[in-house]
C-alpha positions in Angstrom: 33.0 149.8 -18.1 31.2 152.8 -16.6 30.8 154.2 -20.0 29.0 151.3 -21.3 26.6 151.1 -18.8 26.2 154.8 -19.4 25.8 154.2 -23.3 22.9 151.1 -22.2 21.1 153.3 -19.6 21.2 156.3 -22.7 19.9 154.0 -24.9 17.4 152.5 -22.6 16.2 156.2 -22.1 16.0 157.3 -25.3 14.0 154.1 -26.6 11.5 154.8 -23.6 10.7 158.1 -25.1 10.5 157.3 -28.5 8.0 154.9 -27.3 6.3 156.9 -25.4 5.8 159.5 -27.7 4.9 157.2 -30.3 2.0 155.1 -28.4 1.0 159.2 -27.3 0.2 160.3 -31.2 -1.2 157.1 -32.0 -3.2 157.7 -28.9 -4.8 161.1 -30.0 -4.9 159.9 -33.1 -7.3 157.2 -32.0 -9.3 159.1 -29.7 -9.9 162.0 -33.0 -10.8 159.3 -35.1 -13.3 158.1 -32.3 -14.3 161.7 -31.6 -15.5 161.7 -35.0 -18.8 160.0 -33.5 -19.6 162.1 -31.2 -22.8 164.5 -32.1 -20.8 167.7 -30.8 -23.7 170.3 -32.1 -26.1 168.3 -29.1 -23.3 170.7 -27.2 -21.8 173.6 -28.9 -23.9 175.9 -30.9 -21.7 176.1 -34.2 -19.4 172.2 -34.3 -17.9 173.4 -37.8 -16.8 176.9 -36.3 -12.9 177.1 -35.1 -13.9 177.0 -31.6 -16.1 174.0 -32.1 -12.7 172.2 -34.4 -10.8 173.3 -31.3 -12.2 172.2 -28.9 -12.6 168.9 -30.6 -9.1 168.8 -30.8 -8.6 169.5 -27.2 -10.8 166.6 -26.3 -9.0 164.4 -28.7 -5.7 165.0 -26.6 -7.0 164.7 -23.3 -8.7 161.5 -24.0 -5.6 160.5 -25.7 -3.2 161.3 -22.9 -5.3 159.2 -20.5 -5.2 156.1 -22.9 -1.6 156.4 -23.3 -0.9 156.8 -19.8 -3.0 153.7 -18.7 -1.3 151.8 -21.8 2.2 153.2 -20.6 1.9 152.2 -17.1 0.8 148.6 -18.7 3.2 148.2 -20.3 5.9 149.4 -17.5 3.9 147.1 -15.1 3.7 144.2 -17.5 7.6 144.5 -17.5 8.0 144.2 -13.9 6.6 141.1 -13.7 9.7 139.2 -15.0 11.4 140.4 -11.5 8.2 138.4 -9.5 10.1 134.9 -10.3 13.5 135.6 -9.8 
């Protein structure tokens, strides 16, 4: 029996990550894609330069990591609910 529960909480784990990591990349991927927008040589003094890709990148995966962690934290509250009614 112990095992089981073992095997549902391993289980449980693991699909949380892959979730996690998933909605993450899709995250960053969505915030480069949005990035694209943005009029970075306003800013920096070469955009095209390595630093300039860089530091796109960076803000890509900052911005990202917030979206994912709200939409994360959604969706963790969102499944809490079901425990308001019982």
């Amino acid at each position: 029996m112990e095992q089981l529960l073992n095997a549902d909480y391993s289980g449980a784990i693991g699909t949380s990550g892959l979730v996690s990591m998933v909605v993450s990349l899709l995250c960053v991927v969505l915030s480069w894609w949005a990035l694209q927008n943005l009029k970075l040589d306003l800013v920096i003094r070469y955009p095209k330069s390595p630093q300039g890709r860089l530091l796109h990148l960076l803000l890509a995966i900052v911005l990202g990591h917030f979206v994912a962690g709200f939409l994360l934290d959604y969706l963790g509250w969102s499944g809490m609910m079901r425990n308001l009614f019982y």
